[in-house]
Residue, then its C-alpha position, 0 to 999 in steps of 0.5 A: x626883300x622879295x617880290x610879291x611873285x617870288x614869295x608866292x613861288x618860294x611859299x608854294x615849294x615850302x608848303x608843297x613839300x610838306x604835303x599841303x594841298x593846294x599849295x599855291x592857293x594856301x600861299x596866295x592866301x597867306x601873301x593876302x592876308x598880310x598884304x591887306x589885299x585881296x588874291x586877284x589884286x596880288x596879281x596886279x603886285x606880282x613885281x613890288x617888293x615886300x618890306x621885311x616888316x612884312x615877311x617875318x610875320x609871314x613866315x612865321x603864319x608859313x610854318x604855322x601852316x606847314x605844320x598843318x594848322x588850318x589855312x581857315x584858323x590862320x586867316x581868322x575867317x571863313x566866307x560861308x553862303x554870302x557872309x564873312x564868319x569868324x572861324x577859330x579852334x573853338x568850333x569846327x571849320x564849316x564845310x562846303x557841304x553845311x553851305x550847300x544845306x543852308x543854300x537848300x533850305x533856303x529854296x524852301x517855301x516857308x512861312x515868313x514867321x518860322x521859329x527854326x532851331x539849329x541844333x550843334x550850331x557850333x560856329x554858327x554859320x548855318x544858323x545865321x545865315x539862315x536868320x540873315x537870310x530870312x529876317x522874319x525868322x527866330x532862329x534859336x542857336x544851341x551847342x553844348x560846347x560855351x566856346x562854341x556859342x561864344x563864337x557863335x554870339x560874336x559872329x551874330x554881333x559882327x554881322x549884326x543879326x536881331x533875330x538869333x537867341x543863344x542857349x548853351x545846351x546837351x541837346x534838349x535839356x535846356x530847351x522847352x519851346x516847339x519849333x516850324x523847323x530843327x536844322x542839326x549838324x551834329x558829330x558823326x564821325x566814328x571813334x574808329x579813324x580818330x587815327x586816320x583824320x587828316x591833319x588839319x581836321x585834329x584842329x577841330x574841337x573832337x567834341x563836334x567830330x566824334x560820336x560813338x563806335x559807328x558815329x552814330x550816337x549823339x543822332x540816336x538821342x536826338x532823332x526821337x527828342x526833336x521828334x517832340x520839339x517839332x509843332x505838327x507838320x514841323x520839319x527836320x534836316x541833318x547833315x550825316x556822314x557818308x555811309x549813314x544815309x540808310x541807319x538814319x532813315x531807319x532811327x527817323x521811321x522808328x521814331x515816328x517821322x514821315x515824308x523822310x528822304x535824303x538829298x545827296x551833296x553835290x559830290x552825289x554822296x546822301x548827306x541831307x535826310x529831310x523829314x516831317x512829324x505828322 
């Protein structure tokens, strides 16, 4: 056996050397988690022993980890906004910059009975979050992906949201209604770094990463046909990648969109275009 203190300290050396950032955080997340207990209350345990029952399963999560699985897959959840999601390999793990669109979105002033769209829901945080939030809404989640939406329903049934329907879709085949609002995160990484990704992020479905030579292909198809699906005066965000701000404003002029601008995320990168259909 171990102290909580020592385990922490030993897990950390062992992540540290395998190249994981954040180490510390990563073990005491870990330690937690087997714990049953939250990261601040590991302080107040830092002298009690773990039981052996304890230590095997966590060693065997360590490796796991060391080997670059996602903390996100091994912990089983991820809190997003104000919620707790479920979060595995059948979609991407959500990313701090999706948090800060939904947290956007919802400073909007916007009609109480907005039909809203999240298009690429994959796990669905964006979407429930924003029927969470705003009850009155009909949020319609849509993926191409089935493991992704089946994660999507069940995280929707854990947190008990009425108002989100679910559609297995390629974009818009499988969708025939207008929408107040379509929210989209679709892949946009470029098929040319599949090479330099990181480890962790090879965890994620490649469906919902790449996109074509520049990125860019699946938001060319989409752009002009959620163009369409918007009702007159209907507004449309995505999140892009970093360098994709100026192509992007260029595909929603071309395709008729108005009032177009992109706020930039809060490490000043322009992430969010924002437009109207007129």
């Amino acid at each position: 056996m171990s102290t909580v203190l020592e385990t922490i300290d030993g897990g950390t050396r062992y992540l540290e050397k395998r190249g994981i950032e954040d180490a510390r955080r990563n073990m005491q997340m870990l330690v937690a988690r087997q714990l049953g207990c939250t990261r601040m209350d590991l302080y107040l345990r830092f002298d009690h022993m773990i039981e052996e029952s304890d230590l095997a399963p966590l060693r065997e999560t360590l490796k796991k980890r060391g080997e670059g699985i996602p903390l996100q897959h091994l912990l089983g959840t991820v809190w997003f906004h104000k919620l707790e999601f479920k979060t595995d390999a059948r979609a991407l793990i959500p990313r701090p910059e999706t948090e800060e669109l939904a947290e956007w979105i919802l400073k909007w002033d916007l009609p109480a009975d907005s039909q809203v769209l999240d298009m690429g829901c994959g796990s669905g945080v964006l979407g429930l979050t924003l029927a969470s939030e705003r009850p009155g809404w009909n949020v319609t989640l849509a993926d191409v992906s089935p493991d992704a939406l089946s994660l999507a329903q069940e995280n929707a049934g854990r947190l008990e949201i009425q108002n989100a329907t679910f559609l297995e879709s390629d974009l818009f085949t499988a969708i025939d209604a207008e929408f107040d609002g379509i929210v989209a995160n679709l892949p946009y990484v470029p098929d040319s770094e599949r090479a330099t990704i990181s480890r962790e992020v090879t965890h994620d479905p490649a469906l919902a990463l790449f996109s074509g030579h520049d990125g860019l292909d699946l938001i060319r198809r989409f752009i002009p046909e959620a163009f369409h699906r918007l009702k007159p005066g209907g507004w449309l965000v995505l999140e892009i990648g970093h360098d994709q701000a100026s192509q992007v404003s260029e595909i929603l002029k071309a395709s008729s969109f108005t009032h177009i601008e992109v706020k930039t995320d809060l490490s000043g990168i322009a992430r969010f275009p924002f437009a109207k259909r007129p």
